[in-house]
C-alpha positions as CSV (number, residue, x, y, z in Angstrom):
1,X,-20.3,-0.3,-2.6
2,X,-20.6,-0.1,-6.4
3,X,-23.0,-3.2,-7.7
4,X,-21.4,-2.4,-11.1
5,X,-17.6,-3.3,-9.8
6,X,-18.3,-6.6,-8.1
7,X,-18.4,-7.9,-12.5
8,X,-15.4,-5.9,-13.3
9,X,-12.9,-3.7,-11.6
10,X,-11.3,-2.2,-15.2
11,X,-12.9,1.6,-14.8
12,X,-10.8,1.5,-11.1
13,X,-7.8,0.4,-12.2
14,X,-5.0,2.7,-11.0
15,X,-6.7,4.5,-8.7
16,X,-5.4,5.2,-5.4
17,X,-5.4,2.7,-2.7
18,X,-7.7,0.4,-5.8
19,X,-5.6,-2.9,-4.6
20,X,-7.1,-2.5,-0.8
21,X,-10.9,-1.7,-2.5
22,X,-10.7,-4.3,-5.1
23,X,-9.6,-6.7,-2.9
24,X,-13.3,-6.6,-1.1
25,X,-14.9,-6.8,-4.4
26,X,-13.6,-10.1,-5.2
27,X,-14.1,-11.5,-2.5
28,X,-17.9,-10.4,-2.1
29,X,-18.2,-11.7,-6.0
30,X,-16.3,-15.3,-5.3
31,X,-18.8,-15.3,-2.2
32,X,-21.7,-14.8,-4.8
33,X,-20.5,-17.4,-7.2
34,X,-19.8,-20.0,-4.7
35,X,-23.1,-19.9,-2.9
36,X,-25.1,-19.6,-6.8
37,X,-23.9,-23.2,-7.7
38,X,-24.3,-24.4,-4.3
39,X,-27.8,-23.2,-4.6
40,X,-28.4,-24.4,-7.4
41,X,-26.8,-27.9,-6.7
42,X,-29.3,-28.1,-3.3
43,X,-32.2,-26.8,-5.3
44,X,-32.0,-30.1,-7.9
45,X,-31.0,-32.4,-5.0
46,X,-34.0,-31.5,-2.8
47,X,-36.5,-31.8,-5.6
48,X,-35.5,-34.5,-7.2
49,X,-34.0,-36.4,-4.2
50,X,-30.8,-37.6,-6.0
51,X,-27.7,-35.9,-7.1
52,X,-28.3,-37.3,-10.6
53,X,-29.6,-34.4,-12.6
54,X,-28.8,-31.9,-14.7
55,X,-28.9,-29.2,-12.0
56,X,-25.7,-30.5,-10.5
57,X,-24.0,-30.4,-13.8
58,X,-25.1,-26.9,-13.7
59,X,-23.9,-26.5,-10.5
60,X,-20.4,-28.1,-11.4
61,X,-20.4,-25.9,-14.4
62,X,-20.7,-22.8,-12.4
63,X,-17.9,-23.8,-10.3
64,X,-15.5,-22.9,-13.0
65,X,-15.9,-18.8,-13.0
66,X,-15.8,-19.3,-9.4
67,X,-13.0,-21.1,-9.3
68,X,-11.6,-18.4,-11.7
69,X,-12.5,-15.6,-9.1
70,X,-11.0,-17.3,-6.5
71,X,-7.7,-16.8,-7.9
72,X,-8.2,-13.3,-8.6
73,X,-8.4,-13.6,-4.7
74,X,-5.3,-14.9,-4.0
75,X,-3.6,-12.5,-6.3
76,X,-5.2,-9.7,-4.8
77,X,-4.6,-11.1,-1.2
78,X,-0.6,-11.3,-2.5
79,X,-0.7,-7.2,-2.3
80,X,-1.0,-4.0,-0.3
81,X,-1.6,-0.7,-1.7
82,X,0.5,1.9,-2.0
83,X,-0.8,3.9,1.1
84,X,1.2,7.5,0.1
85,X,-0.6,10.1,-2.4
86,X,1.6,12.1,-5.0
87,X,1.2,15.3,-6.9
88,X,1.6,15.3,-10.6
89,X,-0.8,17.9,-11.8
90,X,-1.4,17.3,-15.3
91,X,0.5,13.8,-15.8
92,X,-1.5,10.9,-16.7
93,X,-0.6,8.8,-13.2
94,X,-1.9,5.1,-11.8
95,X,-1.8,3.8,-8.5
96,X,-1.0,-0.1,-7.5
97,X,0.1,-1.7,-11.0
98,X,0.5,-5.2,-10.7
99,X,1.9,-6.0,-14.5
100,X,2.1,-10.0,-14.4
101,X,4.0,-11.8,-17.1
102,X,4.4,-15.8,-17.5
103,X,7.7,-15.9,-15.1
104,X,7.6,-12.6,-12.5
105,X,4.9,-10.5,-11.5
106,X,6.4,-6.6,-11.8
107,X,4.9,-4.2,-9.0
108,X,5.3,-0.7,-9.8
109,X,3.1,2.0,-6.9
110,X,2.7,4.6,-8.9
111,X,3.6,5.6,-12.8
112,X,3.7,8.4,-14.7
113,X,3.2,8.8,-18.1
114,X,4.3,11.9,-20.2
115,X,5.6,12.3,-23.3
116,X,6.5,8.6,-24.6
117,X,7.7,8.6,-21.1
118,X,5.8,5.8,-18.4
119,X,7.9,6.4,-15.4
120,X,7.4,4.2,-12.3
121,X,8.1,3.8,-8.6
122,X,8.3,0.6,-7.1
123,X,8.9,-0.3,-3.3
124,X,10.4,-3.4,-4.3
125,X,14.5,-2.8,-3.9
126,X,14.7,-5.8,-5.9
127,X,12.7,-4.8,-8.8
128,X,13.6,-6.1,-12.2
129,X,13.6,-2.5,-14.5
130,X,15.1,-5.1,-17.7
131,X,12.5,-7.8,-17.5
132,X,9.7,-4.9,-16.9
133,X,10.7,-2.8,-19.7
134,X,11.3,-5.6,-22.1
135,X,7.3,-6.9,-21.3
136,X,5.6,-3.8,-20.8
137,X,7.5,-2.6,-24.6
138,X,6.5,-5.9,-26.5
139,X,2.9,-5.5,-25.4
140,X,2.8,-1.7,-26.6
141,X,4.6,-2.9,-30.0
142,X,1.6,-4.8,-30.4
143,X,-0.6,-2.3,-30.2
144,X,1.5,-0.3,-32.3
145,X,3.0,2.0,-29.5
146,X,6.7,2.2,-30.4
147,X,9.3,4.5,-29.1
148,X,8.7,4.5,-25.8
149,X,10.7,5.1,-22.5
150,X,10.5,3.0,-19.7
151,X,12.2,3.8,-16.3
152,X,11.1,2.3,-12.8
153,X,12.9,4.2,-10.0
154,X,12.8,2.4,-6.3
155,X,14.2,5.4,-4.8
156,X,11.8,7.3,-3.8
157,X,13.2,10.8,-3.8
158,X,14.8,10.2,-7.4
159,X,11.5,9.1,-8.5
160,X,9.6,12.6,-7.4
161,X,12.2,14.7,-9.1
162,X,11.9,12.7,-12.4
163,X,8.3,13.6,-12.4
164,X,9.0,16.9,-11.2
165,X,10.3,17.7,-14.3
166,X,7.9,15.5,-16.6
167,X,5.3,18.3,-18.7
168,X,2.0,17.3,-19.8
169,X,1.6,15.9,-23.2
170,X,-0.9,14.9,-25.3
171,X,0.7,12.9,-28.0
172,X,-0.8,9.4,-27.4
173,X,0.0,9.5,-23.3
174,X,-4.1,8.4,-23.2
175,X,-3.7,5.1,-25.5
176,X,-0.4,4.1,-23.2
177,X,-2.5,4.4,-20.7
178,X,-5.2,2.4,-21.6
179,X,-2.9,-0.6,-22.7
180,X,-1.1,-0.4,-19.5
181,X,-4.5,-0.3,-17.3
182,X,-5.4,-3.1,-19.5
183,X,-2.4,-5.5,-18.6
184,X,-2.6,-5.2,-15.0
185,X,-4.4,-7.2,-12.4
């Protein structure tokens, strides 16, 4: 267990099976938050006998980032990782990318990106590929990624021929990357 992960998960994201690991990290740091104001809520109460003191406003105060973790919980309790490795030597790739937007939370478990390319699997049959693409493209606009292609298979076999074909690139496949790494849970 990695001390360093229970304050932020970011340098796992998209690593294979992260949603089953991460998942045990914040819990163990919602845990840790919890009991800290609790602590520190008895530790006023017992020495000054009331509840009146500015301990328990501390206390209350620090419920907030736990409260906060807690739902990072509850989103990570929502999912299972994606339990099957795949090849792509070369190819930028992620594992378990929950992309959540205002209205739907997009699922994608696994991605490829190549060449202004970021293709996707998703187990969801159900999967949304227009409301995906549409996000995922405003948020690299804004960050000054344009032209890029978007395709989410939920076939399976479909999917591993795509990225059969992909070839590494290195025209900006490492900044797409790190946006889409940075707009997951």
């Amino acid at each position: 267990m990695t001390i360093s992960r229970l304050f932020s998960g970011d340098n796992f994201k998209g690593t294979y099976l992260y949603l089953d690991t991460q998942k045990k990290y914040e819990i163990a740091r919602t845990i840790i938050l919890y009991s800290l104001s609790a602590a520190i809520f008895l530790t006023g109460y017992i020495s000054t006998g009331t509840k009146k003191n500015l301990l328990t406003i501390v206390a209350v105060l620090g419920v907030l980032p736990a409260s906060k973790a807690l739902v990072s919980v509850i989103m990570f309790l929502r999912y299972k990782s994606f339990k099957e490795k795949i090849e792509c030597e070369g190819l930028l790739n992620a594992y378990d990318m929950i992309f959540t937007s205002e209205k739907i939370n997009h699922r994608v478990s696994h991605l490829c990106v190549s060449d202004n390319c970021i293709i996707g699997y998703s187990e969801d049959a159900k999967f949304d590929e227009n409301k995906f693409k549409d996000h995922v493209t405003s948020i690299l606009a804004v960050e000054n990624l344009k032209n890029i292609t978007v395709k989410v298979f939920t076939d399976k076999k479909a999917y591993l021929n795509r990225i059969s074909s992909l070839k590494p690139s290195e025209s900006g496949d490492e900044a797409v990357m790190s946006v889409l790494k940075q707009i997951v849970l």
